[in-house]
C-alpha positions in Angstrom: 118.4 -19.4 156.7 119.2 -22.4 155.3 119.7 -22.8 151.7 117.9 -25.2 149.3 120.8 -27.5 149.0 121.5 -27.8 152.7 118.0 -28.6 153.3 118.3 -31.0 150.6 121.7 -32.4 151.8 119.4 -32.5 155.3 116.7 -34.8 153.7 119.3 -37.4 152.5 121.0 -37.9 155.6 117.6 -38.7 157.1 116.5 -40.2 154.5 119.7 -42.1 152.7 117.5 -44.0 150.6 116.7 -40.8 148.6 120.2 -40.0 148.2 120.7 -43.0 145.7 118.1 -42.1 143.5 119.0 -39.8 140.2 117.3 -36.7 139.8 115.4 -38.3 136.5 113.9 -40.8 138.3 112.3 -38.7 140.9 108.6 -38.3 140.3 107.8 -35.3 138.4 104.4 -34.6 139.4 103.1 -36.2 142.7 99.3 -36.3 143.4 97.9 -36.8 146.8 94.7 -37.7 148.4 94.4 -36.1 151.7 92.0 -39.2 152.9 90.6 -39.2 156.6 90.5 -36.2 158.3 87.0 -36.4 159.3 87.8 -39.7 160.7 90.8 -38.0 162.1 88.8 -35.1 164.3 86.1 -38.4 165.4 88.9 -39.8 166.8 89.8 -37.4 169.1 86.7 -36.1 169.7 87.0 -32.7 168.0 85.2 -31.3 164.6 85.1 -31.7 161.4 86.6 -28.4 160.6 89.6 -29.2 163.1 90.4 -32.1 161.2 90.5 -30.6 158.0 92.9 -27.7 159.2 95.2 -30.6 161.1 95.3 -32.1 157.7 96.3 -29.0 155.4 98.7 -28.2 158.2 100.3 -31.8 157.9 100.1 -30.7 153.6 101.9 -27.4 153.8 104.4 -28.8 156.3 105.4 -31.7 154.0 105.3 -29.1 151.1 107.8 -27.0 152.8 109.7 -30.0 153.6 110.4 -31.9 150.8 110.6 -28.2 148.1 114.8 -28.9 147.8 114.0 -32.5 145.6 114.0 -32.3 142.1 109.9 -32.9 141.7 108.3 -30.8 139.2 104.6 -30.2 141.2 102.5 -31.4 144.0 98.8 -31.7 143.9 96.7 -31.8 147.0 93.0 -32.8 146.2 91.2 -30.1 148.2 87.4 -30.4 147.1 86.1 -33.1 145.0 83.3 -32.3 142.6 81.2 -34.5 144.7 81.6 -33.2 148.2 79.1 -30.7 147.4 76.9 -32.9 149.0 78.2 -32.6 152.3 76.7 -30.4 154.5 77.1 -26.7 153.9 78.1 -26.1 157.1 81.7 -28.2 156.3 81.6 -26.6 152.7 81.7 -23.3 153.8 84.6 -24.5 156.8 86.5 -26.1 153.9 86.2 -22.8 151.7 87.8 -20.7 154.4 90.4 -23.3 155.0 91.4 -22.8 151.4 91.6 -18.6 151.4 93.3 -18.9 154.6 95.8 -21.3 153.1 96.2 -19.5 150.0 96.8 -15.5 152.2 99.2 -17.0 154.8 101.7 -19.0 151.6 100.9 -16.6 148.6 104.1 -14.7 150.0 105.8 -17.5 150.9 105.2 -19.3 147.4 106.4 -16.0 145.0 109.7 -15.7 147.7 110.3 -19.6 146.4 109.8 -18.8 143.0 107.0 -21.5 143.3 104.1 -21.3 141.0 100.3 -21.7 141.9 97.4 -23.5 139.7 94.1 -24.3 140.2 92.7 -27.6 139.3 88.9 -28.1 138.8 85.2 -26.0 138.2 85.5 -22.4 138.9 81.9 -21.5 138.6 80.5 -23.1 141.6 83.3 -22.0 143.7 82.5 -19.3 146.3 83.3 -15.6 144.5 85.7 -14.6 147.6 87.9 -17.6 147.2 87.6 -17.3 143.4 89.2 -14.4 143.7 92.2 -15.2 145.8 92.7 -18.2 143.7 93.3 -15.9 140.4 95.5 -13.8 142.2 97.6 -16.2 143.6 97.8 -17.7 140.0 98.4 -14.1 138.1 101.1 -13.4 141.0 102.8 -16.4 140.1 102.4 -17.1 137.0 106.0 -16.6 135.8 107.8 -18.2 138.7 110.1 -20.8 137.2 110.3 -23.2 140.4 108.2 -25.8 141.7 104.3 -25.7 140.5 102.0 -26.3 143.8 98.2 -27.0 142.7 95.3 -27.1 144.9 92.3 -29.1 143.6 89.3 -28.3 144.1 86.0 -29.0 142.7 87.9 -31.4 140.7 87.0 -34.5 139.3 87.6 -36.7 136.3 83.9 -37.1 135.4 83.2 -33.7 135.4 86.3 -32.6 134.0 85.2 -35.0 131.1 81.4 -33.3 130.4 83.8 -29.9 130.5 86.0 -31.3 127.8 83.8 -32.3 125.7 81.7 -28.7 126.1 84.9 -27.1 125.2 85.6 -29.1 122.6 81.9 -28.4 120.8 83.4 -25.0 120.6 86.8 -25.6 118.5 87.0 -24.7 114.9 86.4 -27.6 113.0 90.0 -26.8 111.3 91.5 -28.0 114.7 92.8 -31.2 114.7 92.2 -33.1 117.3 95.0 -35.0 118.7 96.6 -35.7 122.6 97.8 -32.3 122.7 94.8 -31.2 121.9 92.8 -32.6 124.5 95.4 -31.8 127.4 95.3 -28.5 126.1 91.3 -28.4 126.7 92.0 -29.9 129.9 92.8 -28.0 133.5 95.9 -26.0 133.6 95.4 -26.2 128.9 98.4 -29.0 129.5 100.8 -27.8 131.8 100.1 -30.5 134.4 99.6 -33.8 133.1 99.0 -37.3 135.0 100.6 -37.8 138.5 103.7 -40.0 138.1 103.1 -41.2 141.5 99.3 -40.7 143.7 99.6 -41.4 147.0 96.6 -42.2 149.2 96.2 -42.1 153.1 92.9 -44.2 154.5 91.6 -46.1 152.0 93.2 -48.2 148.7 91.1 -46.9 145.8 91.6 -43.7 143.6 88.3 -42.1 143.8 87.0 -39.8 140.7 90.7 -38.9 139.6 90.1 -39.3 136.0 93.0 -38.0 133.4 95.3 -37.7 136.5 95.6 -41.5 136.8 97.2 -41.8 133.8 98.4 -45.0 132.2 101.7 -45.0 134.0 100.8 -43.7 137.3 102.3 -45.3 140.5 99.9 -46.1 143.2 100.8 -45.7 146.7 98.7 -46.3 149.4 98.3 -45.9 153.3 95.3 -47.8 154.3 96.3 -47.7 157.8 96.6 -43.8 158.5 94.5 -41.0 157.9 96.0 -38.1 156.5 96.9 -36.0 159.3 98.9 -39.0 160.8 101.1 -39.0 158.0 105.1 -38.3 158.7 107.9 -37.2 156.2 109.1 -40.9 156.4 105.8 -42.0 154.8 106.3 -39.5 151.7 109.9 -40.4 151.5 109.1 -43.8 151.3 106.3 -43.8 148.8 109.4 -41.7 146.9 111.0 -44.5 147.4 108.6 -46.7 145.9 107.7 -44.8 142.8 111.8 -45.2 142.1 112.0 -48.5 142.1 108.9 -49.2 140.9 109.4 -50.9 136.4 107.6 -48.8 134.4 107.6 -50.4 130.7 105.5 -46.9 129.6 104.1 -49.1 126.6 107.7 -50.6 125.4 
């Protein structure tokens, strides 16, 4: 088996482009919006629930892919807070598809020393995968490599009504600050905003909220859903984000 840096050395000859940037100006957390798979499986004629698992198969293969760069943590936006009104025949699909994901790369993950988090509600979420989502995060929770998040039931709206719930509950000693709020908010402020969201389908951020922060790079892929997505397309938007001014308020 190959190890990290060979894989990495791999990726740079394919990709020389990646090779010239420094390790500090890779983006540190990179958020992505698995748009069009539902359009993906009407194009070829096949389900709904076949385009979702070509998707997270196109996810986990550029996860495994791209692990040897120097980026902190990877989002995949799952389950927005307001897919619950889709039908609850593709909920219940969808809900599988995220167990299954999370008992075929728990193993995988902790041999990695990769660490899994949950972004989003956990009440409404279906007690079976509730449970395999906590014990993916307690098995992990000490691995000092890269942080892999699956979002779901997430959404910056209703993360804000949860904030502010939370925060009715501090002591009124607390002061209430920026660290503050990121610690009331998902993962209490070890993920923070996306240096770099990338979008496949459409050219719009949805209900992201606090994960679109101020200095975010947008990249977008209007012409492909997300299953048609190649490793060239992530290296590029890499790419982007590294050459891409950011002022961050100077």
């Amino acid at each position: 088996m190959k190890s990290l840096e060979e894989r990495k050395e791999e990726i740079f000859r394919k990709f020389p482009k990646l090779a010239k940037i420094p390790p500090a100006e890779f983006p540190q957390h990179i958020f992505i919006i698995p748009d069009g798979n539902r359009r993906y499986a009407k194009k070829h004629g096949k389900s709904e629930v076949w385009g979702h698992r070509a998707g997270f198969k196109v996810a986990v293969k550029l996860l495994r892919y791209f692990r040897p760069l120097p980026i902190r943590a990877v989002t995949l936006w799952g389950f927005a807070s307001d897919n619950w009104r889709r039908e609850k025949r593709e909920i219940d699909n969808l809900m599988r598809i995220f167990g299954f994901i999370i008992d075929n790369y728990l193993e995988e993950l902790k041999e990695n020393n990769s660490r899994f988090i949950h972004l989003g509600r956990r009440d409404r979420i279906p007690k079976k995968l509730l449970d395999k989502i906590e014990k993916a995060e307690e098995e992990t929770k000490n691995n000092p490599g890269q942080i892999i998040c699956l979002a779901v039931d997430f959404g910056g709206e209703d993360q804000n009504i949860r904030l502010l719930e939370k925060g009715r509950n501090l002591p009124k000693s607390e002061i209430i600050n920026e660290e503050t709020l990121w610690k009331l908010r998902d993962s209490q402020g070890l993920i923070r905003s996306a240096d770099l969201l990338i979008r496949t389908s459409e050219t719009r951020t949805s209900d992201v909220g606090w994960i679109n922060g101020s200095h975010t790079v947008l990249y977008f892929l209007p012409n492909k859903l997300f299953p048609e997505i190649s490793e060239k397309d992530f290296a590029d938007a890499i790419h982007y984000y590294s050459q891409t001014k950011r002022n961050e308020g100077k």
